[in-house]
C-alpha positions as a Markdown table, in Angstrom:
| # | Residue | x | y | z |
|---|---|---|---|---|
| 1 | Unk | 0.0 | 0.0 | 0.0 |
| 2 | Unk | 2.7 | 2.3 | 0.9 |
| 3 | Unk | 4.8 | 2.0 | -2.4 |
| 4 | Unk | 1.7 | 2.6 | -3.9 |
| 5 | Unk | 0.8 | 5.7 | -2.5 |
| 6 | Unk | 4.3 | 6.9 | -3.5 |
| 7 | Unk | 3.9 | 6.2 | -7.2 |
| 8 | Unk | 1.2 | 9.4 | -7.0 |
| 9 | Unk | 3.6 | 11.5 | -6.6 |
| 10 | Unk | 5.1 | 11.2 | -10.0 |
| 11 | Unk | 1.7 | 12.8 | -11.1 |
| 12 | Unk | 3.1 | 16.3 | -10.1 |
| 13 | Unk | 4.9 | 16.0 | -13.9 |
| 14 | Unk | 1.4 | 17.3 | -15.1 |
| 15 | Unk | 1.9 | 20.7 | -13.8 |
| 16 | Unk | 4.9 | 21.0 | -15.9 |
| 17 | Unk | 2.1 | 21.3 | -18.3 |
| 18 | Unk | 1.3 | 24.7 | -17.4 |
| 19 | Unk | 4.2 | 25.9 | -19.0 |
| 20 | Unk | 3.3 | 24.7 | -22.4 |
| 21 | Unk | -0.6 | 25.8 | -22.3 |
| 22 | Unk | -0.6 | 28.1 | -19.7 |
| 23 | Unk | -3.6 | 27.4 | -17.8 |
| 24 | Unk | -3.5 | 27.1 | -14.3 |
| 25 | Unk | -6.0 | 24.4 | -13.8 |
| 26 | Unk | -2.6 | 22.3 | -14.9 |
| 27 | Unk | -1.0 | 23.6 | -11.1 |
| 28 | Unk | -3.4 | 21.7 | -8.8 |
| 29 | Unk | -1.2 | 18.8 | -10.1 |
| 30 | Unk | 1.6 | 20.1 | -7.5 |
| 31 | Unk | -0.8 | 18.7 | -5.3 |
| 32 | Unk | 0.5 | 15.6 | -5.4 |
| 33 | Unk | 4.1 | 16.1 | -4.5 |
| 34 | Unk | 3.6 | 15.1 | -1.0 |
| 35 | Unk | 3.0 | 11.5 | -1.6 |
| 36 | Unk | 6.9 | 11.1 | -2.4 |
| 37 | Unk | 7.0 | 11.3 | 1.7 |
| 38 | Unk | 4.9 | 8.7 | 2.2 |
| 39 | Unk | 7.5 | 6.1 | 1.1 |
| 40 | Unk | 9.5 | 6.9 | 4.1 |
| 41 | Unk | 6.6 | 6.1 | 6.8 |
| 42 | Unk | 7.2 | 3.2 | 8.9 |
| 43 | Unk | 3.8 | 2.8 | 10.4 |
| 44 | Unk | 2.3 | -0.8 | 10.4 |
| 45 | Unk | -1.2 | 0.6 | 10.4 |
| 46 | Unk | -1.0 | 2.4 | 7.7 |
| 47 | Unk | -3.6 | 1.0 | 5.8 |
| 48 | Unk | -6.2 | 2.2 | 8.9 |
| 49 | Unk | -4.7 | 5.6 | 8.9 |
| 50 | Unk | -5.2 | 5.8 | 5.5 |
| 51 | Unk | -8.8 | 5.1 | 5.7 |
| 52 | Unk | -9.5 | 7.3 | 8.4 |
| 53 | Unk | -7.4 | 10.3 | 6.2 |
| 54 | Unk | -9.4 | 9.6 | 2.8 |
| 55 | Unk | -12.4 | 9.9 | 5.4 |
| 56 | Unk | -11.8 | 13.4 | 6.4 |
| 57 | Unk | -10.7 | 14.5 | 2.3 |
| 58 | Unk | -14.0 | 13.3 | 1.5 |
| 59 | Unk | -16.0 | 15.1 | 4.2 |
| 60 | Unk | -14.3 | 18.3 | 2.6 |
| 61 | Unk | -15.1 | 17.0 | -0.8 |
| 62 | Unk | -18.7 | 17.2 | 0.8 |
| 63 | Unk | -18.9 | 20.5 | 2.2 |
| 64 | Unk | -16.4 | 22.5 | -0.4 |
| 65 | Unk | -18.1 | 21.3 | -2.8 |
| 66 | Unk | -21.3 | 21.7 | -1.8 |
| 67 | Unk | -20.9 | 25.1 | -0.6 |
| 68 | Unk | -19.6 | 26.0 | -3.9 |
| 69 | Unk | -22.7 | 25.1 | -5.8 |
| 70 | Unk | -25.0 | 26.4 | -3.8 |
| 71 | Unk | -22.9 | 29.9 | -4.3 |
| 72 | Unk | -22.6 | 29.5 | -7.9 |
| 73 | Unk | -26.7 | 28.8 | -8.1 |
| 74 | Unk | -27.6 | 32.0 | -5.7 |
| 75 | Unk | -25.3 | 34.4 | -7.9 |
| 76 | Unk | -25.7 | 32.5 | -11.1 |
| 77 | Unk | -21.9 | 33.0 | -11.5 |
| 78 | Unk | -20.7 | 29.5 | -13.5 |
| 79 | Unk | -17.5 | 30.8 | -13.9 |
| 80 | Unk | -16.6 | 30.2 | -10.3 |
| 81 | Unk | -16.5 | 26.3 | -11.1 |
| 82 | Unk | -13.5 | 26.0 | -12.6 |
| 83 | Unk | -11.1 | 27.5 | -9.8 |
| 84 | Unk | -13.3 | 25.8 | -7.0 |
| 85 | Unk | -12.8 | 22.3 | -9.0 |
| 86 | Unk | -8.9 | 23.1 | -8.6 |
| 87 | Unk | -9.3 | 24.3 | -5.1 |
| 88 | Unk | -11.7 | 20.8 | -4.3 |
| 89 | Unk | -8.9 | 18.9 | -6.1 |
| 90 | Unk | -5.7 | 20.4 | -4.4 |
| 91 | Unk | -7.3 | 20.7 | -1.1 |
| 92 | Unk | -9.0 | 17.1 | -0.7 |
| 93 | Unk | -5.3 | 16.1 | -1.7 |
| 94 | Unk | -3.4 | 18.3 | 1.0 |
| 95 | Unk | -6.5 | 17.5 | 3.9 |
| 96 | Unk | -5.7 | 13.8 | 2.9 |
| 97 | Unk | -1.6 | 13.9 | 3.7 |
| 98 | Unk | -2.1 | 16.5 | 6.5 |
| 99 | Unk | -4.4 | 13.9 | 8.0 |
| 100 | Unk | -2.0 | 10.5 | 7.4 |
| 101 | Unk | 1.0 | 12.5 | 8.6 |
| 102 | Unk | -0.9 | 13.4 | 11.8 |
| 103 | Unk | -2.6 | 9.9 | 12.2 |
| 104 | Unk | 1.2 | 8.0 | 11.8 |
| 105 | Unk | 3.0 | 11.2 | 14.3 |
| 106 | Unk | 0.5 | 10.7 | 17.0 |
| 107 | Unk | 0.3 | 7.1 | 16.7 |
| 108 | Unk | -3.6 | 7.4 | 16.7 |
């Protein structure tokens, strides 16, 4: 499971794409740099931590992404999608590794 997880990181090679095309949807690819730490975890239980840290990106998921379409309907702004589908991306990605880094620290 660990070396798995690790492999993610080399998805942070898409946001070399931004260079080329110059959209910065291409930088919520950086994202994913973290995971190259997670090789180096010694934690037997990591397969529970990593449960429990999915389980708090996907409450997030829940909310930001929730929250978002309900402010995109009341101001009938559709524009605002795009850059909260980057922000939902990157940030259920960082609340995920904050989460597994905390749950292997404090041994919980």
């Amino acid at each position: 499971m660990k070396n798995a997880l690790w492999y993610l990181g080399f998805l942070s090679v898409f946001s070399l794409l931004y260079f080329v095309e110059g959209k910065p949807g291409f930088l919520g690819f950086l994202g994913f740099i973290p995971y190259f730490s997670v090789y180096k975890m010694n934690d037997e239980r990591i397969e529970k931590n990593v449960g429990r840290a999915t389980t708090n990106a996907f409450m997030y998921t829940i909310f930001f992404g929730s929250a978002t379409i309900v402010y995109g309907y009341l101001t009938k702004n559709i524009e605002i999608m795009l850059p909260a589908f980057v922000v939902l991306f990157g940030g259920a990605l960082i609340i995920c590794l904050l989460s597994l880094f905390y749950y292997d620290q404090t041994g919980k």
